[in-house]
ChimeraX commands (.cxc) that place a marker at each C-alpha (Angstrom):
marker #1 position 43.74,61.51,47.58 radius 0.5
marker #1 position 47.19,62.08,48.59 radius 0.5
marker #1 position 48.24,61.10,51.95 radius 0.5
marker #1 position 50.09,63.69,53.93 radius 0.5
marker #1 position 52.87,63.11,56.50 radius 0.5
marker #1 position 50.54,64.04,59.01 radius 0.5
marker #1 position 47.63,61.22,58.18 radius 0.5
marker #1 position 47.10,58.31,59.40 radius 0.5
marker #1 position 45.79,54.96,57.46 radius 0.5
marker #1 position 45.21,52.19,59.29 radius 0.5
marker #1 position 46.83,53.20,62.17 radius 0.5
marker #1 position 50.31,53.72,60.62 radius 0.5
marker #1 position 51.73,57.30,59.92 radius 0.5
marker #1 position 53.24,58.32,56.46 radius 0.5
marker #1 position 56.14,60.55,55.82 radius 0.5
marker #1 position 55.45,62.19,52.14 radius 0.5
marker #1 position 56.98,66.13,52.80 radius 0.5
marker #1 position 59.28,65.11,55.80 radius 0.5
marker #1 position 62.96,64.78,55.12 radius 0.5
marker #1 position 64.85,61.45,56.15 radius 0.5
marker #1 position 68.48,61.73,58.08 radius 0.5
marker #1 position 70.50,59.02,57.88 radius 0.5
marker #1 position 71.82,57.71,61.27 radius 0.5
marker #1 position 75.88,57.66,61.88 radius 0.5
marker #1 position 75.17,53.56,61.59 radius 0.5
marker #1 position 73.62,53.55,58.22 radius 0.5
marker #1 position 74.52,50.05,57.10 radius 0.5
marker #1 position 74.47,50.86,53.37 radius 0.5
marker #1 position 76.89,53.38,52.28 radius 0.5
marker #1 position 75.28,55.16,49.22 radius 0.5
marker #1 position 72.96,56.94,51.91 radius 0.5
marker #1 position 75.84,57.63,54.07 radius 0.5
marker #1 position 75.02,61.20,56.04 radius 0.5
marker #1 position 72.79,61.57,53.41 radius 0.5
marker #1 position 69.37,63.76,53.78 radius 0.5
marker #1 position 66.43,62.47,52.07 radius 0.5
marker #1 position 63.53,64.35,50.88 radius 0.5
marker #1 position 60.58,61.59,50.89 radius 0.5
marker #1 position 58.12,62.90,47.89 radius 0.5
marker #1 position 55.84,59.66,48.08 radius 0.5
marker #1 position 54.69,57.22,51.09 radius 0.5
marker #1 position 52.38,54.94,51.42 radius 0.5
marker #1 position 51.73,50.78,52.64 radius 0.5
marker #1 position 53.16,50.13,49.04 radius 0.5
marker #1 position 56.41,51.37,49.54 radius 0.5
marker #1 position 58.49,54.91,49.41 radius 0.5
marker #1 position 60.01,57.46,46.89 radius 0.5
marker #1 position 62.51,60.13,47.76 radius 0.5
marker #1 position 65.62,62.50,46.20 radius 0.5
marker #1 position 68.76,62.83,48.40 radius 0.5
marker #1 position 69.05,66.61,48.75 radius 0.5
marker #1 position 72.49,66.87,50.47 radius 0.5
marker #1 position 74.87,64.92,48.03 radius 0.5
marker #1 position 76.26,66.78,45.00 radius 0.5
marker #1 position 76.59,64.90,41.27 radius 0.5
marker #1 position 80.01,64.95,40.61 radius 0.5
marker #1 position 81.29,66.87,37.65 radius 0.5
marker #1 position 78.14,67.80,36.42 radius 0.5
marker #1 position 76.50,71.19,35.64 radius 0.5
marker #1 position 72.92,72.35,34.56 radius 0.5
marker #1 position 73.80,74.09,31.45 radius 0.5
marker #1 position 76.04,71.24,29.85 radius 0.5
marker #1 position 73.08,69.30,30.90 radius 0.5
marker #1 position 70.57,71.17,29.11 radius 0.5
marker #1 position 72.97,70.90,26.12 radius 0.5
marker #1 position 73.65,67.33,26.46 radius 0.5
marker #1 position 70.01,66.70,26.70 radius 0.5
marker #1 position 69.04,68.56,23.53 radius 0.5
marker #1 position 66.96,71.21,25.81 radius 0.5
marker #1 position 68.92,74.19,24.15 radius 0.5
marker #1 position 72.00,74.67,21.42 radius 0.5
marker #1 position 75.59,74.33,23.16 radius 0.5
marker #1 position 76.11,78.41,21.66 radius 0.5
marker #1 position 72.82,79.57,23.59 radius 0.5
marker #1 position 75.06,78.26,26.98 radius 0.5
marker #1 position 75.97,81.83,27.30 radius 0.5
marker #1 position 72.82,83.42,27.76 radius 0.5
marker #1 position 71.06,81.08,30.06 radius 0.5
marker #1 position 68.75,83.39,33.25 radius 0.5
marker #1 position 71.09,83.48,36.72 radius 0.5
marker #1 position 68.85,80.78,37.73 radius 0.5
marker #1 position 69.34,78.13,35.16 radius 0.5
marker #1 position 73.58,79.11,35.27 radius 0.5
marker #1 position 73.55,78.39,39.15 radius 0.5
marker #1 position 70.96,75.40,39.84 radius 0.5
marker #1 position 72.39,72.73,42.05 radius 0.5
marker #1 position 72.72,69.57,40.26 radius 0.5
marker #1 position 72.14,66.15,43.21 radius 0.5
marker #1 position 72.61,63.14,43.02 radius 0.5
marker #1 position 69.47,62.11,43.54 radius 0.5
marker #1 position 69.89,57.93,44.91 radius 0.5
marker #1 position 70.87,54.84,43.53 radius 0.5
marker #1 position 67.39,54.27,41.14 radius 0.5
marker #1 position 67.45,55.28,37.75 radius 0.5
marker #1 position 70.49,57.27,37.92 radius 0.5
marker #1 position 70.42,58.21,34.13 radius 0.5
marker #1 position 66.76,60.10,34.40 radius 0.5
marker #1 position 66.49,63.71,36.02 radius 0.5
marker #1 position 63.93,64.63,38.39 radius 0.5
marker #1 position 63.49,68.16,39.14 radius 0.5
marker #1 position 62.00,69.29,43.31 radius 0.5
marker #1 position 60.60,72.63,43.09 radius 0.5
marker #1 position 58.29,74.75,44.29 radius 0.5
marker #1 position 55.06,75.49,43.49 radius 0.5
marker #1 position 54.88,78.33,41.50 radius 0.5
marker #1 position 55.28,75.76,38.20 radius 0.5
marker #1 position 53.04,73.18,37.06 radius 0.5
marker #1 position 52.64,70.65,34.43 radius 0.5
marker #1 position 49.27,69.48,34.31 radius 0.5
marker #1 position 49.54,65.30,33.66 radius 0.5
marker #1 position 53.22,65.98,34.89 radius 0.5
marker #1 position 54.02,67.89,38.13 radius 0.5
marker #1 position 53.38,65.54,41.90 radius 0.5
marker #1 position 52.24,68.17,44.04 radius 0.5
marker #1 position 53.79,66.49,47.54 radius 0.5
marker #1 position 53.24,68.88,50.76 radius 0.5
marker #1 position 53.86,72.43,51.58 radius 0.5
marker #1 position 54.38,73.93,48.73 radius 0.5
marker #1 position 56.95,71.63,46.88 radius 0.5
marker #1 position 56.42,69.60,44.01 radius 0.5
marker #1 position 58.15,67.06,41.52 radius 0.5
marker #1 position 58.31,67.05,38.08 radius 0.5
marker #1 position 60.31,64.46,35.57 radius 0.5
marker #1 position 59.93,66.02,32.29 radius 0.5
marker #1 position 62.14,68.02,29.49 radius 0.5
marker #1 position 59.21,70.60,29.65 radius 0.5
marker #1 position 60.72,71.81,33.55 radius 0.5
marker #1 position 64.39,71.94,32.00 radius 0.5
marker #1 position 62.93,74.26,28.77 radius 0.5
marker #1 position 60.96,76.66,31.12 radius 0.5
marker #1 position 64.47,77.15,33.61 radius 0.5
marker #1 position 66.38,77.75,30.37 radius 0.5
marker #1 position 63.93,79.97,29.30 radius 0.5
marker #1 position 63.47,82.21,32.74 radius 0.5
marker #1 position 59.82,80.72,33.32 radius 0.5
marker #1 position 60.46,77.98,35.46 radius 0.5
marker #1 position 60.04,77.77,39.10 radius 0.5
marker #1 position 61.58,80.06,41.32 radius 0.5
marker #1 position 63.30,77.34,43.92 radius 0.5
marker #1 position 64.22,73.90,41.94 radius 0.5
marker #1 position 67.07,71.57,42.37 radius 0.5
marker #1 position 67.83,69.08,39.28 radius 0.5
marker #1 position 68.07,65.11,40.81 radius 0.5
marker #1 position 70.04,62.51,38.99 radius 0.5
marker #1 position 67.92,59.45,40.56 radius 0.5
marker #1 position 66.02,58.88,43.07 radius 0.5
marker #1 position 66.00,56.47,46.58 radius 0.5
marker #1 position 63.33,53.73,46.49 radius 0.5
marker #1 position 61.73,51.42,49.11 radius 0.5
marker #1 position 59.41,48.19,48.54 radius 0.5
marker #1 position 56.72,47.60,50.92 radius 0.5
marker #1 position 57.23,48.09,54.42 radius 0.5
marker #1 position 61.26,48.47,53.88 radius 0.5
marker #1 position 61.61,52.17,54.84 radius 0.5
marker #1 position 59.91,51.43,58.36 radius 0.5
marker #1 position 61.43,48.32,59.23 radius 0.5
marker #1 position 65.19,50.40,58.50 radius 0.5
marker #1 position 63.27,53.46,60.46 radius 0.5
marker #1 position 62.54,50.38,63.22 radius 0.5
marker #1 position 66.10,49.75,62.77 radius 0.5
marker #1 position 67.28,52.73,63.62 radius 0.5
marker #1 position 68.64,54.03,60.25 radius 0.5
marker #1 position 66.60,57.28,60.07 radius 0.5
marker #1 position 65.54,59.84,61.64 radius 0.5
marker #1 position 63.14,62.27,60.49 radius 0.5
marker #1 position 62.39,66.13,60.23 radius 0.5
marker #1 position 60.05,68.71,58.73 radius 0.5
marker #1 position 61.60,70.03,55.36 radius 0.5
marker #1 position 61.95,73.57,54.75 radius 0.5
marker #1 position 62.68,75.59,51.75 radius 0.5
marker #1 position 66.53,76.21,52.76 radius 0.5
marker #1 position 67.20,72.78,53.39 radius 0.5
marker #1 position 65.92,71.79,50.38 radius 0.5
marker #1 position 66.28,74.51,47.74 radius 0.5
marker #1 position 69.61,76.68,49.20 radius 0.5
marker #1 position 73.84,76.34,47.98 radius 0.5
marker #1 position 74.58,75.06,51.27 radius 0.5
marker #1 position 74.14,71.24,50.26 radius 0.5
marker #1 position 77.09,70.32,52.95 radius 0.5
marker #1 position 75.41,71.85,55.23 radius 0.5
marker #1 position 72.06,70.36,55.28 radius 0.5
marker #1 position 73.34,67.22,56.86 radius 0.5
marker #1 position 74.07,69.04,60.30 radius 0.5
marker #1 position 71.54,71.40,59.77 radius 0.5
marker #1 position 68.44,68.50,59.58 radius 0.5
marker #1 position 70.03,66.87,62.57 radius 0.5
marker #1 position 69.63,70.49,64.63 radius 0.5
marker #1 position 66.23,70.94,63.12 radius 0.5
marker #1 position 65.58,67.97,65.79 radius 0.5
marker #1 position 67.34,69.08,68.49 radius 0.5
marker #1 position 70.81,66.90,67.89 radius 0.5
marker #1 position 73.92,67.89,67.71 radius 0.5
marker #1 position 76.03,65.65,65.35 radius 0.5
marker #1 position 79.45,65.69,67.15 radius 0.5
marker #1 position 77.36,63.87,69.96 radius 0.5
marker #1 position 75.41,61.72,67.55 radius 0.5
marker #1 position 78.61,60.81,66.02 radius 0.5
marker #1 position 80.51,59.53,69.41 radius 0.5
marker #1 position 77.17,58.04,70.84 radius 0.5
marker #1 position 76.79,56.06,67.70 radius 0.5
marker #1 position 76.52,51.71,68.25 radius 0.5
marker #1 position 77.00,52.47,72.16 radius 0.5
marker #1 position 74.71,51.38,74.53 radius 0.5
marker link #1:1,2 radius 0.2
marker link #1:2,3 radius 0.2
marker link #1:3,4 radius 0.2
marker link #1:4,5 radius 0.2
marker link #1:5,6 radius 0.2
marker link #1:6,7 radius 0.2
marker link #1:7,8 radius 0.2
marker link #1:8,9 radius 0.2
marker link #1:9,10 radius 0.2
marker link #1:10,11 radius 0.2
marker link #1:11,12 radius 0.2
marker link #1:12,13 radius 0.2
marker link #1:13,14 radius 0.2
marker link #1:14,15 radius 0.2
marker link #1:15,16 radius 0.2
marker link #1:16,17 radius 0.2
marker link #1:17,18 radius 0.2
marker link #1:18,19 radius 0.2
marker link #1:19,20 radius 0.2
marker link #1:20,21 radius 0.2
marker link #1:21,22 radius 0.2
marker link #1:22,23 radius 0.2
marker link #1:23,24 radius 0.2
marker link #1:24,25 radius 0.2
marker link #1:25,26 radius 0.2
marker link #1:26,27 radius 0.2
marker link #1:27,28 radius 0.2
marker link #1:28,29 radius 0.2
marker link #1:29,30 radius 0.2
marker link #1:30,31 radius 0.2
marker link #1:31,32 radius 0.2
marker link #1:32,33 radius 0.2
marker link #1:33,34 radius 0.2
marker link #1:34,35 radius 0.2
marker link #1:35,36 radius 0.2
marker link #1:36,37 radius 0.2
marker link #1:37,38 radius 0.2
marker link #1:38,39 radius 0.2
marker link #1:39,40 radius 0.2
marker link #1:40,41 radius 0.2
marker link #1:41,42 radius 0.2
marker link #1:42,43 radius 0.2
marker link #1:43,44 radius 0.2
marker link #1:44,45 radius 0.2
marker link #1:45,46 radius 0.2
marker link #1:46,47 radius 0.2
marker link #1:47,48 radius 0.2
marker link #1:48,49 radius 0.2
marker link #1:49,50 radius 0.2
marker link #1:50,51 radius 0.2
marker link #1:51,52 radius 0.2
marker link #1:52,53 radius 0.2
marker link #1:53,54 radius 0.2
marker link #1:54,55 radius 0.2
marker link #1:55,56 radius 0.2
marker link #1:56,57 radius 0.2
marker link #1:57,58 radius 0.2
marker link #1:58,59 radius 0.2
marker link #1:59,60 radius 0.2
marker link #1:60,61 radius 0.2
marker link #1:61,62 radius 0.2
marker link #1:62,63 radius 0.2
marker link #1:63,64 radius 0.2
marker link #1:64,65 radius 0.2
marker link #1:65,66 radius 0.2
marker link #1:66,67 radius 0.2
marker link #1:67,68 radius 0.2
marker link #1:68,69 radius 0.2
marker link #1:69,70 radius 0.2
marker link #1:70,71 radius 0.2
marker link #1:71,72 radius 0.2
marker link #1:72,73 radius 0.2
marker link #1:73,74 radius 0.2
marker link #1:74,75 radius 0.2
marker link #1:75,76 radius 0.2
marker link #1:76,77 radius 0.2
marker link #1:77,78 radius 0.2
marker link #1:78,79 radius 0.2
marker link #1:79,80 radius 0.2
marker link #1:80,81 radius 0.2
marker link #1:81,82 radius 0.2
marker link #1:82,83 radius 0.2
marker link #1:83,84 radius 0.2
marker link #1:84,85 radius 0.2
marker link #1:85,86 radius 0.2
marker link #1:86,87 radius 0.2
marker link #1:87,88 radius 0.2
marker link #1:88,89 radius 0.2
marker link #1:89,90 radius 0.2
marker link #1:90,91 radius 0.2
marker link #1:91,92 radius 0.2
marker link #1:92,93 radius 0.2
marker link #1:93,94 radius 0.2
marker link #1:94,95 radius 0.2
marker link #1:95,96 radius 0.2
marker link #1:96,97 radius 0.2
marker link #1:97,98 radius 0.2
marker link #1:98,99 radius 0.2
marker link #1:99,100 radius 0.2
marker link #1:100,101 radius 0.2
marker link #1:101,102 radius 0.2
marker link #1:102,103 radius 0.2
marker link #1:103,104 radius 0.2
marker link #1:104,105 radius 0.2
marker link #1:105,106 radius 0.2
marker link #1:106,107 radius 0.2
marker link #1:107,108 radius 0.2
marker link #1:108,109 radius 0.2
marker link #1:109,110 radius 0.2
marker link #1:110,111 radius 0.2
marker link #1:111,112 radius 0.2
marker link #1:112,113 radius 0.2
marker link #1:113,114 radius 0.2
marker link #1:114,115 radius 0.2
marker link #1:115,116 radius 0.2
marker link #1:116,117 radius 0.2
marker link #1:117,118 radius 0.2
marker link #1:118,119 radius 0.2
marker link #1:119,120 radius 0.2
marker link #1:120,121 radius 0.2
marker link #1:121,122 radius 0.2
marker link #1:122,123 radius 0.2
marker link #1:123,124 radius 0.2
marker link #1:124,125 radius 0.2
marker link #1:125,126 radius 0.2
marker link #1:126,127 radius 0.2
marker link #1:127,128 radius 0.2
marker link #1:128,129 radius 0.2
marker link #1:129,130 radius 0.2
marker link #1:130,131 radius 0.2
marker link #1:131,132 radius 0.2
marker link #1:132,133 radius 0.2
marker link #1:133,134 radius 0.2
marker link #1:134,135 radius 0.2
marker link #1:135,136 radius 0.2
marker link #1:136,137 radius 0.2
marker link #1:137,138 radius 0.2
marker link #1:138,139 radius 0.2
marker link #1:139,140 radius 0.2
marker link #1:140,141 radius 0.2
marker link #1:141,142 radius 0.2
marker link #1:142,143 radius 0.2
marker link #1:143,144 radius 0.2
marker link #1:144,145 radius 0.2
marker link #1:145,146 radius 0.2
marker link #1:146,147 radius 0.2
marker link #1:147,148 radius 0.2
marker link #1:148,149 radius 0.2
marker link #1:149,150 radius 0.2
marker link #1:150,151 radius 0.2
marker link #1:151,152 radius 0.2
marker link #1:152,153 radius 0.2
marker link #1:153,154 radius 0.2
marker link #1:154,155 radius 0.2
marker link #1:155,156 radius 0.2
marker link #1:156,157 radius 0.2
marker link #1:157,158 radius 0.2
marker link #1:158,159 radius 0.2
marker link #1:159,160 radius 0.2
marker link #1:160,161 radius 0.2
marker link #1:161,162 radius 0.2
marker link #1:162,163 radius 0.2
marker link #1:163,164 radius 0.2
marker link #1:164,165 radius 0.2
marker link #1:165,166 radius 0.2
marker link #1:166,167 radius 0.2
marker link #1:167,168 radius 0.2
marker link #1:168,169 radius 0.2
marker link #1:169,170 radius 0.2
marker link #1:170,171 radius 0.2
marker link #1:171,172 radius 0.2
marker link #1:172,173 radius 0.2
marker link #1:173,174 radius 0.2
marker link #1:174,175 radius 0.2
marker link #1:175,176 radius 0.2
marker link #1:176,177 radius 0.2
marker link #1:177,178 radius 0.2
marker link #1:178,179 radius 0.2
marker link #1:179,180 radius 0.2
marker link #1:180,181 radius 0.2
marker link #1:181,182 radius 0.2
marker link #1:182,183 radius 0.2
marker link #1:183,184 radius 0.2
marker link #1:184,185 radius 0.2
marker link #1:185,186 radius 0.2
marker link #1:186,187 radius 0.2
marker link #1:187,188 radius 0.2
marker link #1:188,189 radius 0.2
marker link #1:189,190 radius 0.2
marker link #1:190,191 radius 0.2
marker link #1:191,192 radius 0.2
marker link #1:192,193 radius 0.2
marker link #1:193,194 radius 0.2
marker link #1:194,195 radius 0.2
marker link #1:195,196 radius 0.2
marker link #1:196,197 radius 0.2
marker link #1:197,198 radius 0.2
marker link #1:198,199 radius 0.2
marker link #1:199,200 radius 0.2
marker link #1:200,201 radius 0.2
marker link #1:201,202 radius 0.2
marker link #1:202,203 radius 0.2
view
């Protein structure tokens, strides 16, 4: 059984749906003001996709062709969706693999991670055929990597102050505004990141 954000084992509290915000002192810089969408939690460690940090130079159609998913001359007549899905870089783990967050309209069965409310993650060329075909999901987001913790290493940074932590929502996760979402997590909590940013490492 998957554990949701909202149960409890043994007395400690998991965060799979809730999005991580990194804090202005974030000691290591590849999660700089980054917003983290954590799809797996548990005592053995974490799993997430950073939702707010674009890959650089890189589109979903010369994906799909680079990947073999479709011909470089059917490019041209990919669905709206597939032409204008937001390609992330996901984190610093396998940064060579694609993992696709979507919703839950689509569903591999062996394949697809339901995680909470709605969303789901699946890491397969089958995802990237049905977008280039029109029958994928209707929100997705294409991940180039993913963020990884060992045991106990996400709470003991979250101890640290490193993270805070919000709900996710379909916007924040799923919408064009990826330079937004920073700012916008951080007033999902009630902070407003010009003070976050001059209170930072003060007393």
């Amino acid at each position: 059984m998957k554990i949701s954000s909202h149960q409890r084992v043994g007395g400690r509290s998991y965060l799979d749906g809730q999005c991580l915000i990194a804090m202005p002192g974030m000691s290591d810089t590849r999660f700089s003001r980054s917003v983290v969408y954590v799809c797996a939690h548990s005592e053995d460690g974490a799993m997430g996709i950073i939702v707010n940090k674009r890959a650089a130079d890189t589109r979903f159609p010369d994906l799909l062709v680079q990947l073999e998913v479709i011909p470089a001359e059917e490019r041209i007549r990919l669905p709206s969706q597939a032409e204008r899905m937001q390609v992330l870089r996901g984190g610093p783990v396998e940064t060579k693999r694609g993992f696709v967050l979507h919703s839950a309209d689509f569903f591999l069965e062996s394949a697809t991670l339901p995680i909470d409310e709605g969303i789901c993650l699946t890491a397969t060329l089958d995802i990237l055929r049905a977008i280039a075909l029109g029958s994928g999901p209707e929100n997705a987001v294409l991940a180039l990597g993913y963020a990884g913790w060992g045991a106990g290493q996400l709470e003991a940074e979250i101890q640290s102050n490193g993270w805070l932590h919000c709900a996710a929502d379909h916007a924040l996760l799923f919408d064009d505004g990826v330079d937004t979402k920073y700012n916008r997590a951080l007033h999902k909590i009630g902070i407003d990141p010009a003070f976050l940013s001059s209170e930072a490492g003060h007393a």
